[in-house]
DRENKE-945119 format. One record per residue (C-alpha): residue in three letters; x, z, y; chain; residue number from 0. Coordinates in pm, 1 decimal, m for minus. Layout:
N
R ala X Z Y A NUM
...
END
This chain:
374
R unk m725.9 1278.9 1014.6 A 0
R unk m453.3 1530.9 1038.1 A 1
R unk m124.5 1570.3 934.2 A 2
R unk m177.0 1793.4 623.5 A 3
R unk m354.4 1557.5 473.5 A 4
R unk m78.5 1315.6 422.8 A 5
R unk 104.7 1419.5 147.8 A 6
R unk 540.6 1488.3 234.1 A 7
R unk 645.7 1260.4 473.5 A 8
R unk 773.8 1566.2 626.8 A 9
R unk 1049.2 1416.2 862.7 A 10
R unk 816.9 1147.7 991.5 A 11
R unk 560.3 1451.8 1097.1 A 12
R unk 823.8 1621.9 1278.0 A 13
R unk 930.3 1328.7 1458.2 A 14
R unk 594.3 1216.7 1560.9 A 15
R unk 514.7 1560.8 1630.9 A 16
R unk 850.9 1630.1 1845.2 A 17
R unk 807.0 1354.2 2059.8 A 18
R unk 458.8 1461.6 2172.0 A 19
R unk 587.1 1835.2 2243.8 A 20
R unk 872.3 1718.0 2482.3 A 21
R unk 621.8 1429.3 2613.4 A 22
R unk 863.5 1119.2 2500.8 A 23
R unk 556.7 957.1 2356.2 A 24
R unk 652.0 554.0 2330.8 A 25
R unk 370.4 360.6 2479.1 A 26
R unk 383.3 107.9 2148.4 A 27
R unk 491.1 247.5 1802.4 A 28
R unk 492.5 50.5 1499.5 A 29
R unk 405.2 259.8 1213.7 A 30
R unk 639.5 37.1 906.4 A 31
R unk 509.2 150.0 548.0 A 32
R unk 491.0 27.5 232.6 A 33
R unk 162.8 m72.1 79.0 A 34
R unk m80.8 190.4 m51.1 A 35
R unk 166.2 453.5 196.1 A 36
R unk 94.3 692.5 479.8 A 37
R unk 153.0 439.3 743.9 A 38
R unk m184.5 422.7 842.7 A 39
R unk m287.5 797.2 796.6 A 40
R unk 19.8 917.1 981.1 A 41
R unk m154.1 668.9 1264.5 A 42
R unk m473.0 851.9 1268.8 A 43
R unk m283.1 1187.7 1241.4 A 44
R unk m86.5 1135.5 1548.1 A 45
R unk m344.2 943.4 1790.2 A 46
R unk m546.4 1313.2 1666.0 A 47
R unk m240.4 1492.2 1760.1 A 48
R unk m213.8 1369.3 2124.3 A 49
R unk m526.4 1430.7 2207.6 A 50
R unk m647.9 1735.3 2048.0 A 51
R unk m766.3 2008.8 2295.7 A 52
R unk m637.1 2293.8 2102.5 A 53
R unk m320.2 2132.3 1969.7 A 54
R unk m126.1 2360.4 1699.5 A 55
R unk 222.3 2393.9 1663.9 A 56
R unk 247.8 2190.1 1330.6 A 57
R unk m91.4 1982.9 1369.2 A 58
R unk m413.5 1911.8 1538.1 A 59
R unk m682.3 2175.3 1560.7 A 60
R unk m934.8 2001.7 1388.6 A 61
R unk m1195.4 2187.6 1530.6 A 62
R unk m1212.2 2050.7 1894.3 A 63
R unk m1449.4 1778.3 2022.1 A 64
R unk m1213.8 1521.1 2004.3 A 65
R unk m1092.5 1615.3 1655.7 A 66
R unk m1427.5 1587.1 1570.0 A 67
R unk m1468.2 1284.8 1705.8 A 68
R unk m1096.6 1144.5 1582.8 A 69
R unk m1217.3 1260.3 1226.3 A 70
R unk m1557.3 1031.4 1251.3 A 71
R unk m1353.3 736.4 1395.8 A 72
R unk m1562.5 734.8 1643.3 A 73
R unk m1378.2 875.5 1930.5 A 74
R unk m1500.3 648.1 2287.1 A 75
R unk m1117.1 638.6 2362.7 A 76
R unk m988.3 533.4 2006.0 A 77
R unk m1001.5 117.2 1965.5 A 78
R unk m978.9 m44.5 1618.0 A 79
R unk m846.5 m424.9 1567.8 A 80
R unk m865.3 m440.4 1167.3 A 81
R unk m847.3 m819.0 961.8 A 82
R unk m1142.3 m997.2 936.5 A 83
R unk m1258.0 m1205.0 662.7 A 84
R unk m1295.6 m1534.4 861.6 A 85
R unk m1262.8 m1653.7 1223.2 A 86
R unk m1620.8 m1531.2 1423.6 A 87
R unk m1851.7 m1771.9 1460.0 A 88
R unk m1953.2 m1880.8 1876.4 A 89
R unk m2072.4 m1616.0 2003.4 A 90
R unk m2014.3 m1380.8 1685.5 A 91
R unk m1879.7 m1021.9 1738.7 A 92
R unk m1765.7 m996.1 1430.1 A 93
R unk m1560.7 m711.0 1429.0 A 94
R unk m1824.9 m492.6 1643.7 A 95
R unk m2042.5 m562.1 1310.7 A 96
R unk m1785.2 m504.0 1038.8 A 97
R unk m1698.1 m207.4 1240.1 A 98
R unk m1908.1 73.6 1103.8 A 99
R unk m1785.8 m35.6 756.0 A 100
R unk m1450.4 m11.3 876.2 A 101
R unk m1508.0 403.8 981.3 A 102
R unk m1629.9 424.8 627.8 A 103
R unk m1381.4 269.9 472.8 A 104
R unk m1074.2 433.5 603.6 A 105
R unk m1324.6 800.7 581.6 A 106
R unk m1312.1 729.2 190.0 A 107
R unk m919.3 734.9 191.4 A 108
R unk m669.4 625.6 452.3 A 109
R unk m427.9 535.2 201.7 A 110
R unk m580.3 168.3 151.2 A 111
R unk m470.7 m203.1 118.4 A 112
R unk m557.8 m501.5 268.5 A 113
R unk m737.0 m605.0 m73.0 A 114
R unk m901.3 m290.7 m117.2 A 115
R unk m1049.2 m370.0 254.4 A 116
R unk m1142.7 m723.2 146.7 A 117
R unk m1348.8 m627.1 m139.5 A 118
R unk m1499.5 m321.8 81.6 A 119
R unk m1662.2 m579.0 255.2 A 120
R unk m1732.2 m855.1 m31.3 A 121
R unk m1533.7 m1113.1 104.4 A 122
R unk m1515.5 m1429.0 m75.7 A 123
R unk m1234.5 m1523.7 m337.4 A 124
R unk m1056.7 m1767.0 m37.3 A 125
R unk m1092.7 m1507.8 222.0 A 126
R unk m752.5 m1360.9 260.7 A 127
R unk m791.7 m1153.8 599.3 A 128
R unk m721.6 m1286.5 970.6 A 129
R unk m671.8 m1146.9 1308.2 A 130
R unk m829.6 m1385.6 1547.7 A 131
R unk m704.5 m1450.0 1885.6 A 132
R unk m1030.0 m1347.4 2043.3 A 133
R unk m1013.1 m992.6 1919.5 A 134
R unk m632.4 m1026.1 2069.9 A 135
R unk m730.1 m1099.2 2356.1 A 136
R unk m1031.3 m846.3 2341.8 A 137
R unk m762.6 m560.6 2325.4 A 138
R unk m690.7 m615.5 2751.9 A 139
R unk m1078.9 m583.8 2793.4 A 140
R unk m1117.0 m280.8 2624.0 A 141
R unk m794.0 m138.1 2725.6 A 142
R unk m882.2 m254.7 3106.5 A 143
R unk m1130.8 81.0 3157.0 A 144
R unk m1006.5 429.8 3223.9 A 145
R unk m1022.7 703.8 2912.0 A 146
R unk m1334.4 828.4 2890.9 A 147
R unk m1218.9 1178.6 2816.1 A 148
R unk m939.4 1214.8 2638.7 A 149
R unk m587.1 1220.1 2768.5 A 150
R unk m450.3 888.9 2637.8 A 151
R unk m631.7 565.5 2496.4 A 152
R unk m525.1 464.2 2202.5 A 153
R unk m566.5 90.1 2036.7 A 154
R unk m536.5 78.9 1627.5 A 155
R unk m404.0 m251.0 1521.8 A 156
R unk m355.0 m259.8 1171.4 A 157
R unk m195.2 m511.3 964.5 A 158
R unk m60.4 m673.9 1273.8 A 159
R unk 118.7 m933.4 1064.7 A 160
R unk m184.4 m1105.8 1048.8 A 161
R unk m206.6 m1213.9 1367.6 A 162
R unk m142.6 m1601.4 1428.5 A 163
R unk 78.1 m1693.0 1699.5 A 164
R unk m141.0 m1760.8 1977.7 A 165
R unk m293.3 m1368.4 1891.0 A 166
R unk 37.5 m1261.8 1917.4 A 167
R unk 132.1 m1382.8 2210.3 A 168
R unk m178.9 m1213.9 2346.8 A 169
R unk m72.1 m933.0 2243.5 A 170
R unk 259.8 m922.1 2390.6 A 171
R unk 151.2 m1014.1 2741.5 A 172
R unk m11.4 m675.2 2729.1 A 173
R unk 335.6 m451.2 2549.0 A 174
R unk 486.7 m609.3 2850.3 A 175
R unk 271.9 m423.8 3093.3 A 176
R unk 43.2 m166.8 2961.5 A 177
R unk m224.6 48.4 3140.8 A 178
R unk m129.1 349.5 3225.7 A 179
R unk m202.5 629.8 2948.2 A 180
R unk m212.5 399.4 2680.5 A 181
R unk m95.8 404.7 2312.7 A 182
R unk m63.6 127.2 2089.9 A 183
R unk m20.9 231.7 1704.0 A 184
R unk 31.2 m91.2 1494.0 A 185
R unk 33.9 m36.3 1146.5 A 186
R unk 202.7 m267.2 906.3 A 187
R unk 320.8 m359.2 553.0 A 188
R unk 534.0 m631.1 637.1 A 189
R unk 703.5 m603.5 985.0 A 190
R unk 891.8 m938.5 887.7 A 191
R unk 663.6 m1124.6 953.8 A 192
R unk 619.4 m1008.3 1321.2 A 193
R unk 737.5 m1171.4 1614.7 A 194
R unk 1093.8 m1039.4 1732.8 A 195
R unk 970.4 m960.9 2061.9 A 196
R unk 713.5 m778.2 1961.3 A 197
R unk 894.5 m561.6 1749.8 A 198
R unk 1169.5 m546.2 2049.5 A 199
R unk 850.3 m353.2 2224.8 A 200
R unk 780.0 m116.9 1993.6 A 201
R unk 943.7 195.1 1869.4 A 202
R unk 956.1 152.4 1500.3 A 203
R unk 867.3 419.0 1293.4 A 204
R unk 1054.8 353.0 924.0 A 205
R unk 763.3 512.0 640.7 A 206
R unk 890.6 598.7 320.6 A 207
R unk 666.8 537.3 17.4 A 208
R unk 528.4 873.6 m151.5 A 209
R unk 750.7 1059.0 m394.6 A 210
R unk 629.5 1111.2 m732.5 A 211
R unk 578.4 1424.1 m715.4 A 212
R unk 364.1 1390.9 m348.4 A 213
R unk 161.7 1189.2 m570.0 A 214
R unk 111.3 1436.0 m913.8 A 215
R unk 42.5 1723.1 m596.6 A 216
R unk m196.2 1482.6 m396.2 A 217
R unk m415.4 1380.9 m734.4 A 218
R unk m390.7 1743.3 m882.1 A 219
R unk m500.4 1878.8 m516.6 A 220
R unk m756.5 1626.2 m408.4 A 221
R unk m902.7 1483.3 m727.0 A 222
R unk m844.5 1766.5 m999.3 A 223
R unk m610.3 1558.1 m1214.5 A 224
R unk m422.8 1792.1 m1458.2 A 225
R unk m81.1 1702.3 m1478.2 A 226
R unk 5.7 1526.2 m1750.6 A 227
R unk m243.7 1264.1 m1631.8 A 228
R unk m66.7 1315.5 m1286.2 A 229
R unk 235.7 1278.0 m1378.6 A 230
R unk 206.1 980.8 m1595.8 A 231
R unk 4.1 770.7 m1300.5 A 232
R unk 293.0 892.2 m1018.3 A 233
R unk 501.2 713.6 m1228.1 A 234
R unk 242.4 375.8 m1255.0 A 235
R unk 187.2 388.5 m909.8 A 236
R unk 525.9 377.4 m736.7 A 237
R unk 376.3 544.2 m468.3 A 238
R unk 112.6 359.6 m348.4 A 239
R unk m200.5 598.0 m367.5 A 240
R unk m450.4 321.4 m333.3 A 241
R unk m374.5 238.8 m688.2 A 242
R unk m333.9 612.8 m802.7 A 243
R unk m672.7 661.7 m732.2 A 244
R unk m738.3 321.5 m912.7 A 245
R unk m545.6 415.2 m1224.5 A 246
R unk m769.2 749.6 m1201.0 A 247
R unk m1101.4 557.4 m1184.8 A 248
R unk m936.4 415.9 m1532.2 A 249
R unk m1155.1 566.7 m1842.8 A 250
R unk m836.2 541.5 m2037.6 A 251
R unk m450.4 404.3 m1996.8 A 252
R unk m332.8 207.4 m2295.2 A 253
R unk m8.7 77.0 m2151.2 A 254
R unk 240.4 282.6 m2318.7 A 255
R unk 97.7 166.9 m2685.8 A 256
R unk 38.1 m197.4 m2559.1 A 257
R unk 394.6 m250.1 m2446.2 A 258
R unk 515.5 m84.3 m2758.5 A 259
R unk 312.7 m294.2 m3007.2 A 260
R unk 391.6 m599.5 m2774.0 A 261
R unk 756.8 m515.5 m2827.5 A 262
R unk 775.6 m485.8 m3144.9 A 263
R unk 579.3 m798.0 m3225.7 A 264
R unk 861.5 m965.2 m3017.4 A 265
R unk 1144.1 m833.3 m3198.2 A 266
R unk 969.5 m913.6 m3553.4 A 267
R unk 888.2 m1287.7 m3399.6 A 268
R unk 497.6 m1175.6 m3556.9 A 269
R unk 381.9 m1489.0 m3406.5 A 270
R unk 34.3 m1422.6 m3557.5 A 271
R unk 20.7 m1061.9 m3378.3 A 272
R unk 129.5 m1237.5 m3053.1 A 273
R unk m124.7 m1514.9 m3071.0 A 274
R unk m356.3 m1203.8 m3133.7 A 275
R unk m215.8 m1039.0 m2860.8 A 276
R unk m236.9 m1306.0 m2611.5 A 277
R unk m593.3 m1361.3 m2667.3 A 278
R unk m686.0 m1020.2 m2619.4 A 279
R unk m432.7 m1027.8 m2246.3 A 280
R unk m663.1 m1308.1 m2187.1 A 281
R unk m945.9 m1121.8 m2181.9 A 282
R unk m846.7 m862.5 m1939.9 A 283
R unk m917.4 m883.9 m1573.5 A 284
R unk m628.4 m1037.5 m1308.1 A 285
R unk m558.7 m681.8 m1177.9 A 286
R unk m496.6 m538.1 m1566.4 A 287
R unk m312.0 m812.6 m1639.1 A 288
R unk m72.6 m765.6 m1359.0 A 289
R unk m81.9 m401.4 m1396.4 A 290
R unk 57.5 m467.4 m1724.4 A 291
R unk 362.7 m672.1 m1615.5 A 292
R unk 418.1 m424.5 m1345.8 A 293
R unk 425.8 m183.5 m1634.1 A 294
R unk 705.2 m320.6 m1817.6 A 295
R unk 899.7 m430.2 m1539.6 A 296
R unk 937.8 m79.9 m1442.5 A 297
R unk 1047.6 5.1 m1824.3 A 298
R unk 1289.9 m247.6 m1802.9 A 299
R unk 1460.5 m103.9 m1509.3 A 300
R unk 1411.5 244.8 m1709.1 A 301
R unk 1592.0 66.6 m2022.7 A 302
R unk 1882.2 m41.0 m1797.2 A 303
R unk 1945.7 297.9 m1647.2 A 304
R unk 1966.8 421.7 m1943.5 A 305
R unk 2213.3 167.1 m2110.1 A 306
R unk 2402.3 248.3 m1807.0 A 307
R unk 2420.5 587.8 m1854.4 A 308
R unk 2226.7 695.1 m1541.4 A 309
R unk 1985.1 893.1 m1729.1 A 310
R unk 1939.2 1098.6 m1443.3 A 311
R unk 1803.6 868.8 m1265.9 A 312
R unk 1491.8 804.2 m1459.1 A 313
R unk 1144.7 792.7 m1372.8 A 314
R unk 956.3 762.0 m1700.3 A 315
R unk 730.3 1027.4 m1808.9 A 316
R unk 871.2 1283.2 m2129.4 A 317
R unk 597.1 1156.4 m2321.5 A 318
R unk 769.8 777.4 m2303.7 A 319
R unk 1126.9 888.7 m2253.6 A 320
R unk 1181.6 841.8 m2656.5 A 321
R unk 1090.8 497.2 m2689.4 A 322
R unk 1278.1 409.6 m2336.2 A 323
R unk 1612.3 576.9 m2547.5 A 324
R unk 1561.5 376.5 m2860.5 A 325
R unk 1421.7 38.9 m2761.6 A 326
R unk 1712.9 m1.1 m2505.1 A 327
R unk 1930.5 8.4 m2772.0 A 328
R unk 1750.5 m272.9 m2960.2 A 329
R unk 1821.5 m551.4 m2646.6 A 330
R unk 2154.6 m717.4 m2596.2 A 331
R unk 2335.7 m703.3 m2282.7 A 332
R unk 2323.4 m1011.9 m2211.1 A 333
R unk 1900.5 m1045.6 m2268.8 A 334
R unk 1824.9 m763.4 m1954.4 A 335
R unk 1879.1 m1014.9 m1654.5 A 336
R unk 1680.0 m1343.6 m1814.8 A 337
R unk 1386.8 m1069.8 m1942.2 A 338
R unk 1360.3 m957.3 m1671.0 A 339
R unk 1317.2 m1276.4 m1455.1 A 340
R unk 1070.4 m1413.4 m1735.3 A 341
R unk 829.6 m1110.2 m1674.3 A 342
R unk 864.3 m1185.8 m1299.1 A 343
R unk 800.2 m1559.6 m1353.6 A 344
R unk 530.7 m1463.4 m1568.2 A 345
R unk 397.7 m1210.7 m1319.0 A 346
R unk 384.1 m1522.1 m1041.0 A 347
R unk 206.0 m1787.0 m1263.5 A 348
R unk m93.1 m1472.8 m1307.1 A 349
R unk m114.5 m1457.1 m953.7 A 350
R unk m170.7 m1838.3 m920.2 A 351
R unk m404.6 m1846.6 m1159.4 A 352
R unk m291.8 m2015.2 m1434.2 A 353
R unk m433.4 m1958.3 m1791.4 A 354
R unk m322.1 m1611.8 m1892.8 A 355
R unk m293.8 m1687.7 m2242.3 A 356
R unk m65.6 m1977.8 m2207.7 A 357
R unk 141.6 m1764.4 m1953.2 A 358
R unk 130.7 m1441.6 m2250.6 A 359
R unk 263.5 m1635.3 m2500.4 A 360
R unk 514.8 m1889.1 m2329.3 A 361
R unk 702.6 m1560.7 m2216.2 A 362
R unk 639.9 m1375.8 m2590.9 A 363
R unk 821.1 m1608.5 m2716.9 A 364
R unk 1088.4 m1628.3 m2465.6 A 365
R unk 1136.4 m1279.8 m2511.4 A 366
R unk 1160.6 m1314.7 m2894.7 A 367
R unk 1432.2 m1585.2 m2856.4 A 368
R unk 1653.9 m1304.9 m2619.2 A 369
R unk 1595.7 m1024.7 m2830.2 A 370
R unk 1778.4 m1270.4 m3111.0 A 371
R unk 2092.2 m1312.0 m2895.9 A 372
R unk 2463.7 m1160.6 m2948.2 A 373
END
């Protein structure tokens, strides 16, 4: 992986970059991102960058043994701790075996999600991803050796947040005192949820998410996307390119018309349209469904920009820009806030599971009743 690859993030390059030049490279940095970002593909870029043989002034060479071997994943001094499905079984290495799948899942695209990962590898509905502490404490074994050949060793942990307490306490005996020449890159979504003393050991590294337009250049670039198509998932996406390329896979985007004809059934109270409507919403798949309430949501926050005259400020593609101008008009003031937290209330019960149709039309109707207000 190198650094053009990652789309912007041009600061963050620099600085990782910079701090390799003048040899202030932190022994720990904690790569911060939001989901679907560059957090993890800035990771591989850099962990490339400090040991290429040939290093360039803006990037890696690519062309070098150990670029070679970087770009595989199967450099002898890089080290991988990814989640695993379940805790290994006595005497299971279970992330030696899931580890080949791992090189050719991140090969595919860097810019991927825990979920993404979790289906990768067909684990089962329950299955939401663990760090064990035996592959915690497996980091001072592997870490114990000298480099091989490369200048520094470098351990991957990524989505560190999923470590339990006990791993994490493993892991900070080791950020306390690390072998010489060593780099730890831990890559995470939610640095919350880390312990504060391990994030007191690393050198945080703040990721913003992809612009839109690092996303309408990325999909034009890399997957031929012309750019009305582009522009209009950029603006789906919020910048997570995990589900850009989803949207992409996508044989056709109905959201726009849905949301309109779903509006406008609202404001009419068509109760037989929504009852229509709901059993179709039932019929779609968990990730659609959600993808739809995303969908509005982010119209919503459109609508109120625009009430507020902070048209500037919008995100929504030309093509939708007319309805956004005219439906806002149609909602009281006083019906943005509760619509808004219906939607989101909606979007949870999805989540858990509960009957989609029930959840449609509880909230059509609750969004009937506000478009009625004063």
């Amino acid at each position: 992986m190198l650094f053009n690859q990652t789309p912007g993030l041009e600061e963050v390059k620099t600085t990782l970059r910079r701090s390799v030049d003048q040899s202030h490279v932190a022994h720990a940095l904690l790569f911060d991102g939001p989901v679907g970002g560059g957090a993890l593909s800035l990771a591989l870029a850099f962990a490339t960058y400090v040991n290429c043989e040939n290093r360039q002034e803006t990037d890696a060479c690519g062309h070098c043994a150990s670029c070679v071997k970087m770009d595989k994943l199967a450099h002898p001094d890089l080290h991988s701790i990814f989640p695993l499905p379940r805790a290994p079984k006595e005497g299971e290495d279970l992330m030696a075996e899931l580890t080949p799948q791992w090189r050719k899942f991140i090969q595919q695209s860097p810019f991927r999600t825990l979920q993404d990962w979790l289906t990768y590898i067909q684990a089962t509905q329950n299955q939401q991803g663990i760090i064990p502490i035996k592959e915690a404490r497996g980091i001072i074994t592997k870490l114990s050796l000298k480099a091989f050949e490369a200048e520094y060793k470098v351990m991957m942990v990524w989505q560190p947040e999923l470590l339990n307490q006990q791993a994490s306490n493993a892991l900070l005996k080791i950020l306390e005192e690390p072998p010489q020449k060593t780099l730890f890159l831990l890559v995470t979504e939610q640095s919350d949820r880390l312990l504060t003393t391990i994030l007191s050991r690393t050198q945080r590294l703040q990721i913003p998410a992809f612009s839109d337009q690092d996303v309408r250049n990325y999909l034009q670039q890399h997957h031929e996307a012309d750019s009305s198509r582009a522009r209009q998932i950029a603006y789906l996406c919020d910048g997570n390119l995990s589900e850009a390329h989803r949207l992409l896979l996508e044989q056709e985007d109905d959201r726009s018309a849905w949301f309109t004809d779903w509006m406008r059934s609202c404001y009419k109270y068509d109760l037989l349209q929504l009852v229509k409507l709901a059993d179709t919403f039932e019929g779609m798949g968990k990730e659609r469904q959600k993808g739809l309430f995303d969908y509005a949501l982010r119209l919503f926050r459109d609508m109120i920009l625009w009430t507020q005259g902070a048209g500037a400020l919008l995100r929504v593609p030309d093509e939708e820009l007319d309805f956004v101008q005219k439906f806002s008009k149609a909602v009281p003031a006083t019906s943005w806030e509760p619509m808004i937290s219906e939607m989101n209330d909606a979007y949870y019960h999805i989540e858990r599971n509960v009957r989609a149709k029930i959840v449609f039309l509880d909230l059509s109707l609750h969004v009937s009743q506000l478009f009625q207000r004063n």
